[in-house]
N, C-alpha and C positions, 0 to 999 in steps of 0.2 A: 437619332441616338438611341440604342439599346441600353435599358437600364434593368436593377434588381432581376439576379438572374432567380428562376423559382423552378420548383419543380412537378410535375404532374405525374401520376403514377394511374396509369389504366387497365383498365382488364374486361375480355370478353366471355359470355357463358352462352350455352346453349343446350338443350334438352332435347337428343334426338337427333339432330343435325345430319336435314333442319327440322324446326321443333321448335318451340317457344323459347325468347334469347332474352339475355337483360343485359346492359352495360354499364360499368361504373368506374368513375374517374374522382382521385383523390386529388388533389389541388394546396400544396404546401406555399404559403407566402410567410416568410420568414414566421412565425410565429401565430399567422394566423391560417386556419385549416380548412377547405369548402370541398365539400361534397356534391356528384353528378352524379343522377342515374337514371335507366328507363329499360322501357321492354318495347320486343315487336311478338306478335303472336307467332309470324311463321318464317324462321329466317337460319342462320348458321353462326355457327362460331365464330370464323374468319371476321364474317359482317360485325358481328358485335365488337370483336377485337379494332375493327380499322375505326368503327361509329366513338366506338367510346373516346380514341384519340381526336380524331372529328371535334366530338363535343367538348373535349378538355381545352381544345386550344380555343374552341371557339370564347370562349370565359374569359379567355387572358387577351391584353390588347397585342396590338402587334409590335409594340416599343420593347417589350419586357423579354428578354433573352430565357429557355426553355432548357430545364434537362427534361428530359420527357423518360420515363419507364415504361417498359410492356416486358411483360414474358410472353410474348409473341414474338416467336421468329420469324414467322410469317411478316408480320408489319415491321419488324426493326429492316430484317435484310430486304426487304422492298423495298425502305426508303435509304438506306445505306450501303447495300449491295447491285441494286440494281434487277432483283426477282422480279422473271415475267409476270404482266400480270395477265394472268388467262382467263380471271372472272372478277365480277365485283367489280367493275369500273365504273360504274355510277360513283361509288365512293372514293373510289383512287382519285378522279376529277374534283370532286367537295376535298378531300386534303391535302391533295395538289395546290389550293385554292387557297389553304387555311395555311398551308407552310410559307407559301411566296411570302419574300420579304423579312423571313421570320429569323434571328438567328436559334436552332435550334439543336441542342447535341441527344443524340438518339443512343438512349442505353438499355440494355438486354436485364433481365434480373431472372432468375432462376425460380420459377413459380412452386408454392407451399417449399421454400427454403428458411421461413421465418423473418423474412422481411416483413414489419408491419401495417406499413403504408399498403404494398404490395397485396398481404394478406385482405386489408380492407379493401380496397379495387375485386378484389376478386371476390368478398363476401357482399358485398353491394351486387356484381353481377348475378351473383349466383340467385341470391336474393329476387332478385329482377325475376329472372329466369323463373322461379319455383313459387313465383306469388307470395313472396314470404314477409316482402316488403309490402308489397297494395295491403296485404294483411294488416301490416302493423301500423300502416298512415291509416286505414280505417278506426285500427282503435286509440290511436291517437286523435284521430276529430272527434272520434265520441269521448277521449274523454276532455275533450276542450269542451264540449256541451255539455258537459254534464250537470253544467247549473243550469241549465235551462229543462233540461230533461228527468232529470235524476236530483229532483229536489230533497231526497233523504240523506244525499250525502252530499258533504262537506269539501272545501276545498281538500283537505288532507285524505282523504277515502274513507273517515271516519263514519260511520251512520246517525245521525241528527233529526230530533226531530223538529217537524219547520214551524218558523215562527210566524202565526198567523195573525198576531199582534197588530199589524197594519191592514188588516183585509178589514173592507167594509161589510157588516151584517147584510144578506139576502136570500130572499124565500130560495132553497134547495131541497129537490125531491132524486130521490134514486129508485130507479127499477133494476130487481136483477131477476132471473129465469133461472130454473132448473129441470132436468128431467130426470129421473128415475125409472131407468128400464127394469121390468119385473116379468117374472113366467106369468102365463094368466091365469094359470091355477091362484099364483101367489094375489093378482090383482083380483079376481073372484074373493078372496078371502078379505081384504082389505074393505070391499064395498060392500062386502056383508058382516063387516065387524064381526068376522070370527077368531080374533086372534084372544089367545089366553091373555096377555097382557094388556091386552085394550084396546081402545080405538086410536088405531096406527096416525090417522090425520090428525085428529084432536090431540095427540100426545106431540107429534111433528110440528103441529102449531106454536104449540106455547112454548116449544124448544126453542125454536126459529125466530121467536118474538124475545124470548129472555135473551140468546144469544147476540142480538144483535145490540141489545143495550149494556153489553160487556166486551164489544168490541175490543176497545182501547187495554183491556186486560189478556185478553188472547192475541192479537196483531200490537207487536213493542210499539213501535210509532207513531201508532193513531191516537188520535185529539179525544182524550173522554169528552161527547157532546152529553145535551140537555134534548132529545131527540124530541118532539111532539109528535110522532104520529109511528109506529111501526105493525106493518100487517103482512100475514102469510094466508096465502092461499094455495087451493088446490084443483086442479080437474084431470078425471079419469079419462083417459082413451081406451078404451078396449082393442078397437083395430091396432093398437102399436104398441100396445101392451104397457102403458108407460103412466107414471105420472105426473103432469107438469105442476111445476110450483113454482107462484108469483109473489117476491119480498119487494115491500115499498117501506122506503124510509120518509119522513122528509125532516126539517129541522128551520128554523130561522138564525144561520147562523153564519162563522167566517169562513166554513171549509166544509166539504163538501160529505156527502152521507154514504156514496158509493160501498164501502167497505162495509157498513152498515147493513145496506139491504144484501150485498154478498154473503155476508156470515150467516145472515138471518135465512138464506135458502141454504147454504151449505149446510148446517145444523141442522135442516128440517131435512133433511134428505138423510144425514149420518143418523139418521133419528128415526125414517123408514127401514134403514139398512137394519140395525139393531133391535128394532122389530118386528122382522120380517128374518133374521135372519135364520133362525131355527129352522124352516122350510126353506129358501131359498139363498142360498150363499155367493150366487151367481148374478146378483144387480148389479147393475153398475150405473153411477148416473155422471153427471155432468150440470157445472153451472158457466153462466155468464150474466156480465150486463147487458142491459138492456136499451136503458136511456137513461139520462141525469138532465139535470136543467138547475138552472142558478148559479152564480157563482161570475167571475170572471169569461168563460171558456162558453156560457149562454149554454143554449140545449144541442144535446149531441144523442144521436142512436144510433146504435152497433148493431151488427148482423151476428149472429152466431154461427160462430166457426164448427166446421164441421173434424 
């Protein structure tokens, strides 16, 4: 017995043809609406057109009577006309397969004529076809993670800061690196404290060390901590022209220092820039972390990215 007749509306794309294809099948059941789609990397219109019908009927059982839509001429007068079929029989055989049995009325619709259904069939393949969809199911998983990943924002996209209320107190230390490339003229001067305003490291120091206990007023987010320990250092290389600088935080507490010892080398480097820069205006440095330890996530070390 054939019952609840419904109707599917499909559509094929292809880039190139052949050329990367997507196919998508819109699926009306009285009142309620499902969506089909997918891609092959190397394939043709035609193919997408005959697959996407393929996959629509495959969804629906075989009791349920079918108006089926294409703006393929191709697929309608194949299967109502009787069109050679001179390629593509692999798939002729799979619809061949999916019709037996079925009752099913085969209608033509006039493509980008403002049909809606139609319009979506065909923005789903195209979709397919152009990545535009893999696009958008990526940022839809991310932002289904995003509590797990992105703990500053909030269900609504809001920015929040987190509640550490619940975290147990434990020893956390933060390493972060930095490097400041300089001319070696400019380094020659620095290790002979000849600059008129001072001594470039000593002043980068205690930059480096205030800033990081002001964290929480420069980065909106961050937890003002009770920090116990914050130290900067320095060492010259002559061969790379550079100087590296070491920020360690640590603290006894719910969250973590990382941003901490971050700030504390950034400031210590915008702090070389600034006086160094009257001679040389072409530094350029870069920071990272390093290593952290404590907290939930235990000890982690990072490479730095070049």
């Amino acid at each position: 017995m054939v019952v609840n007749n419904l109707a599917i509306y499909t559509d094929g794309a292809c880039l190139g043809n052949p050329g990367p294809g997507g196919w998508g099948a819109v699926i009306l059941d009285g009142q309620e609406k499902r969506v089909l789609h997918g891609h092959e990397a190397d394939t043709t219109n035609n193919r997408m057109e005959i697959y996407a019908v393929i996959r629509g009927l495959q969804d629906v059982p075989k009791d349920v009577g079918v108006t089926l839509y294409s703006d393929s001429t191709y697929v309608i007068n194949t299967m109502t006309k009787g069109w050679k079929r001179n390629k593509n029989q692999d798939l002729w055989d799979l619809l061949d397969e999916e019709v037996r049995g079925r009752r099913i009325v085969w209608k033509w619709v006039k493509g980008h004529s403002g049909d809606p259904l139609n319009e979506e069939a065909d923005k789903l393949a195209h979709g397919e076809a152009t990545g535009i969809l893999k696009k958008d199911k990526l940022m839809e998983s991310k932002a289904k993670k995003k509590d797990k990943f992105l703990t500053h924002i909030d269900d609504t996209g809001a920015a929040q800061m987190v509640d550490v209320g619940n975290k147990r107190e434990t020893s956390r230390v933060a390493i972060a690196k930095g490097s400041v490339q300089v001319h070696p003229q400019t380094l020659e001067l620095i290790i002979k404290n000849e600059f008129e305003k001072g001594d470039v490291l000593a002043v980068a120091r205690v930059a480096g060390i205030m800033a990081a206990k002001e964290t929480s007023r420069l980065i909106p987010l961050c937890h003002p901590l009770p920090l116990t320990k914050v130290s900067v250092d320095f060492e010259v290389d002559r061969k790379s022209s550079e100087i590296l600088i070491t920020g360690t935080a640590k603290i006894t507490g719910k969250t973590g220092v990382e941003m901490e010892a971050l700030t504390a080398v950034s400031v210590s480097a915008l702090t070389i820039y600034d006086m160094c820069k009257a001679v040389d205006r072409g530094m350029t440095f870069s920071v990272w972390l390093e290593k952290k330890s404590g907290g939930r996530s235990g000890d982690i070390s990072f490479q730095r990215r070049n």
